[in-house]
N, C-alpha and C positions, 0 to 999 in steps of 0.2 A: 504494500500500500504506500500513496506516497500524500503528502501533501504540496499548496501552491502559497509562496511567499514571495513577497514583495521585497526586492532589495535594491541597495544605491549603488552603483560598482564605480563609480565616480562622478565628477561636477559635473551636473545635467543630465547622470544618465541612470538611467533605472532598466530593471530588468524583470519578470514577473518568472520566477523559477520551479522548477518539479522534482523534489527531495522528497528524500525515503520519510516516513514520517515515522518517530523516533517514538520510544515504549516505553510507560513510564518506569522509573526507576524507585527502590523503597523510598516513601516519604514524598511520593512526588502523585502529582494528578496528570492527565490528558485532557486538554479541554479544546472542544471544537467550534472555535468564532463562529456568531453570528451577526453582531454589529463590533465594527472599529471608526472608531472617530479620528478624522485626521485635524493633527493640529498644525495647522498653516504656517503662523509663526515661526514654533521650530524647527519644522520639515519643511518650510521653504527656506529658512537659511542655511538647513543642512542639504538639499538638493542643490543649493546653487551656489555653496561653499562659500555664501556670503561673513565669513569670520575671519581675522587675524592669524595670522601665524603665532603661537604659544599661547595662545588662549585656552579656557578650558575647553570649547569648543574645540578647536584643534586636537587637544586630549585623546576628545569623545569619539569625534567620527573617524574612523579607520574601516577603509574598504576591504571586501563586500561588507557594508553597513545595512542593518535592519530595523527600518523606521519604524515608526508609532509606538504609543504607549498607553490606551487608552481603547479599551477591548472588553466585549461582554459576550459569553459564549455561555456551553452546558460540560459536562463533566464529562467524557464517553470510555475512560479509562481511569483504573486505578491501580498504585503500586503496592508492594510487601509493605503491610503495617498503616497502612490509611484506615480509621474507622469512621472519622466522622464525616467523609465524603463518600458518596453513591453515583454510578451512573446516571444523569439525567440532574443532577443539581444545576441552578443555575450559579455563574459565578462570574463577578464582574475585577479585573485585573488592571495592571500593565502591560497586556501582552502585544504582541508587532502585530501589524500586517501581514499576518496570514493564517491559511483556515486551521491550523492545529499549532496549537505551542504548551507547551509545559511549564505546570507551575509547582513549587513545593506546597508542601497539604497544610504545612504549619498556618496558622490564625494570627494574625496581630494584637496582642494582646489593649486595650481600650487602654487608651493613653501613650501606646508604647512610641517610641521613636521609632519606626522600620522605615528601613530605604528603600522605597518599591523601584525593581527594576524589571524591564522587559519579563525577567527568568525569577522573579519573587513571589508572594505570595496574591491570593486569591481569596477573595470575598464574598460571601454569600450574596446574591441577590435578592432581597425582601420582597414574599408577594404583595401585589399592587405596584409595582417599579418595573415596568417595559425594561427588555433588553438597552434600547435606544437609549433611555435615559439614562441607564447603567455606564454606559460608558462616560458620562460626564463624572464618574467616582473622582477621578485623576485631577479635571481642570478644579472641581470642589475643591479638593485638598492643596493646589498651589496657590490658589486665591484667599482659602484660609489660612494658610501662613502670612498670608501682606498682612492681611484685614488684622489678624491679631500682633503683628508686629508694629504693628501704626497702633497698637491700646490706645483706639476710639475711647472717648465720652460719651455720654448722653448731650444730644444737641450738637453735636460737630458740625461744622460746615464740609463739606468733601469734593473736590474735584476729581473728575475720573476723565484723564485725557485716552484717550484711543478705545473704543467699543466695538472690540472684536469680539471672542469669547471670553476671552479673562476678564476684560470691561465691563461685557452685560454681568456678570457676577458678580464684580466689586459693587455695583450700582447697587442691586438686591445686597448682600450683603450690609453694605453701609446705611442701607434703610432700616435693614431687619437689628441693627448696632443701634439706631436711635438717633440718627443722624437729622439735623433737623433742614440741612440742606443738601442735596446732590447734582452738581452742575456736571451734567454730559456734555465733550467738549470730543466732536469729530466731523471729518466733510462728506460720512457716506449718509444721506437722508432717512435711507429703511436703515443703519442703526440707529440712529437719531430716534426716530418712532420706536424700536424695541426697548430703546433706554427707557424714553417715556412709559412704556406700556410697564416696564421694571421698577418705578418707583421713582426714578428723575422728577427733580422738579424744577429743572429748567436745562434745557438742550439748547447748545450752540454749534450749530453750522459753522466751524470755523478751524480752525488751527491754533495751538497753544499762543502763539508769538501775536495771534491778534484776538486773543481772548478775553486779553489783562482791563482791559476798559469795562467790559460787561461782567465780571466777575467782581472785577473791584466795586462796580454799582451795586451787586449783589448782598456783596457780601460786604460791605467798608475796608476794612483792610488786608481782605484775602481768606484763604479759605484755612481752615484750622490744619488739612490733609490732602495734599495735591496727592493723584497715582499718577505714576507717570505707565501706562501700558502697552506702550506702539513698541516697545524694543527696536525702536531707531535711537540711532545716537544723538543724533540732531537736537531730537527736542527738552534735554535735560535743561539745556540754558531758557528754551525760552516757558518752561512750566515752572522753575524756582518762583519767577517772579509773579506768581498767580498765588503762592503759599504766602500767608500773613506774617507780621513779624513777631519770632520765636515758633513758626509753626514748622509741619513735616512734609516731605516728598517722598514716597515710598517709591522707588525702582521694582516696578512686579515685571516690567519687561528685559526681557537678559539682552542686551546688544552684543552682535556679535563684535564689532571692533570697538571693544569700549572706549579705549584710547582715543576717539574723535569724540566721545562725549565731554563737553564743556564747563567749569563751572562758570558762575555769574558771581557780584559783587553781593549777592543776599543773601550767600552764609556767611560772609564774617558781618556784613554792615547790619544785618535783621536775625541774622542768628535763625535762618533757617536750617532744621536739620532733614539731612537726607539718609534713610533708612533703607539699606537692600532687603530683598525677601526670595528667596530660590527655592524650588521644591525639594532638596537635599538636605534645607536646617529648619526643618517646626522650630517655632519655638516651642520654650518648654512649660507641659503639660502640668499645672498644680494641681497637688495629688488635691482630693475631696476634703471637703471640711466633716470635720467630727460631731458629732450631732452635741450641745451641749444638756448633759445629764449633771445632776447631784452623786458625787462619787462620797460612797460610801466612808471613805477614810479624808475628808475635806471637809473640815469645822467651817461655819460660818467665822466671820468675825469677830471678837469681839464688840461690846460699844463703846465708841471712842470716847476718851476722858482727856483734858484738857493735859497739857504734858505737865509733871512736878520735876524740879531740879532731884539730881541724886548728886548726893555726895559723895558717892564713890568714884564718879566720873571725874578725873583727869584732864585739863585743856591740854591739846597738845602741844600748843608752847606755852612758855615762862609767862608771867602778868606784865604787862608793858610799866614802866616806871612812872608815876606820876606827874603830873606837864610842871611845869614850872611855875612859878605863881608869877605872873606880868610886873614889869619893873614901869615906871612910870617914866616916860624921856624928858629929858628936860633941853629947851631950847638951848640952842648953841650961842656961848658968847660971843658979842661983835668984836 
C-alpha cells in the first residue's frame, strides 16, 4: 500500500509523490487525512524561499521538505501498547500534506508545554467539531500564545494590523479578552467584513503607515496593543507609531528577513514595548488556584490589643546622648 504526499524539493517547486505508507510503530497511531488547512503565510514563504540566509527559517526548510501542519483525519491503524486509541477515532494534529502520517499515541497533558510537530502528538476531536474546523486546532494555539503574551486588560484598546487567518483570530480573541476596542487595519474588503462580522468595531481600509490619523481619533493616544500580523518586515516601523505611549506591539507574524525590519523613535521617546510570540514558547501555564478551605491545624487570630512596651526588649543600638542645652549668642563687639 502506499500513500500520496505533498513535498517542496526546492524554490518554486513542489512535487505530489507515491510512498510506501509506513506501519505504525509501538506507541504510535496511523491516521488517515481528511481535511489539511494550508497556511499561506508560512508555506508561501517556505515555497518561494522568501527568508534570509541563517535564519531560523533557513534552519527549518531542508529539501525534500514537507509542508503543512494543521491536519484533521481518523485513526485506521494502531501500534504495540496503544489503548486509548481505536480504529475510527477522530483526531485533529500537526500533520503535512498528505493522506496518511503518523502520530505518537501519547496525550498532552492540560497545561503541558508540548512542541507539536509535523510527527507529534494527536488530539481527540470532540463530537459537534466538523473535521474542517479541527484543523484550525494549530492556528488556535499560535494566536493564543500572542493574545496571552500581550496580558490584555479589561477595556484595552487593540489594533490588529493584517487579517489573514491569525488576524481574524486575534480580533475574536481580543473581544472575547474584554477588549473595549478593536481597530481592523487591512486593504482586502471581504477581510475587512469578516473582521467586522468577528467582533471589530471599526475596520480601516488602509495600510498601517496611513492608519495613524484615524486610530489616533479613535482612540487619543493610540491603542493600549498594536498586533502586528502580515509577517512582512516593512510594517514594524510604521505600526509602532499606532501603539500609545508606554503601550505594546506584539510580533505574531514571523518575517522571514527580519533584519529589514525597522525600529522607529517610539520605543525609546514613548516607551513602546515590542513583545515577540512564536508557536514554539507558550507562555507559561499557572498551575490552578487552590480552593480556599479552613484547615484544620490554622487558628484564627487572635484579637488584636493595642501593643505594651516589654522590658525585656533590647534597642538595638546604645541611647543617643542628650542634645545640649542652647547657649545664648551674644552680639559681636564693634
Amino acid at each position: 500500500m502506499t500513500r500520496t504526499t505533498l513535498i517542496f524539493t526546492g524554490k518554486e517547486q513542489l512535487e505530489l509523490i507515491s510512498e510506501p505508507l509506513p506501519s505504525p510503530g509501538p506507541g504510535q497511531i496511523l491516521v488517515q487525512t481528511t481535511k489539511s488547512l494550508i497556511s499561506t503565510g508560512t508555506e508561501g514563504i517556505v515555497f518561494s524561499r522568501n527568508f534570509a540566509p541563517g535564519t531560523h527559517w533557513d534552519d527549518w526548510v531542508k529539501y525534500p521538505f514537507r509542508p503543512g501542519y494543521l491536519n484533521a483525519g481518523k485513526v485506521v491503524a494502531i501500534g504495540e501498547g496503544v489503548s486509548h486509541w481505536k480504529p475510527g477515532d477522530r483526531v485533529a494534529s500537526r500533520g503535512p500534506h498528505s493522506s496518511h502520517h503518523l502520530l505518537s499515541a501519547s496525550t498532552p497533558e492540560p497545561g503541558g508545554q508540548t512542541e507539536f510537530t509535523p510527527t507529534s502528538v494527536g488530539i481527540p476531536i470532540p463530537d459537534g467539531v466538523s473535521d474542517e474546523q479541527a484543523t484550525w486546532m494549530g492556528f488556535g494555539k499560535i494566536v493564543q500564545d500572542g493574545v496571552r503574551a500581550a496580558e490584555h486588560v479589561m477595556g484595552d484598546t487593540v489594533v490588529v494590523v493584517g487579517l489573514g487567518l491569525l488576524g481574524q483570530l486575534v480580533v475574536q480573541y481580543a473581544r472575547l479578552l474584554g477588549a473595549s476596542q478593536v481597530i481592523a487595519i487591512d486593504n482586502a474588503p471581504l477581510r475587512l467584513e469578516l473582521a467586522a462580522s468577528h467582533g471589530a468595531t471599526l475596520t480601516l481600509n488602509s495600510t498601517a503607515a496611513d492608519a495613524l490619523a484615524a486610530v489616533r481619533a479613535a482612540t487619543g493616544d493610540g491603542a493600549d496593543v498594536v498586533y502586528d500580523v502580515t509577517g512582512h518586515p516593512s510594517v514594524l516601523a510604521t505600526a509602532l507609531p499606532l501603539a500609545r505611549k508606554h503601550g505594546k506591539l506584539l510580533l505574531l507574524g514571523d518575517a522571514g528577513t527580519p533584519s529589514l525590519q525597522t525600529l522607529t523613535p517610539d520605543v525609546v521617546t514613548r516607551g513602546v514595548r515590542i513583545i515577540g510570540a512564536h508557536d514554539m514558547h507558550p507562555p507559561p501555564v499557572p498551575q490552578p488556584l487552590r480552593p480556599l478551605v479552613r484547615r484544620p491545624d490554622v487558628r484564627p487570630l487572635p484579637h488584636l490589643r493595642p501593643a505594651q512596651p516589654n522590658p525585656r526588649l533590647r534597642p538595638h543600638h546604645p541611647p543617643l546622648p542628650p542634645l545640649p542645652r542652647p547657649r545664648r549668642l551674644e552680639p559681636p563687639h564693634p
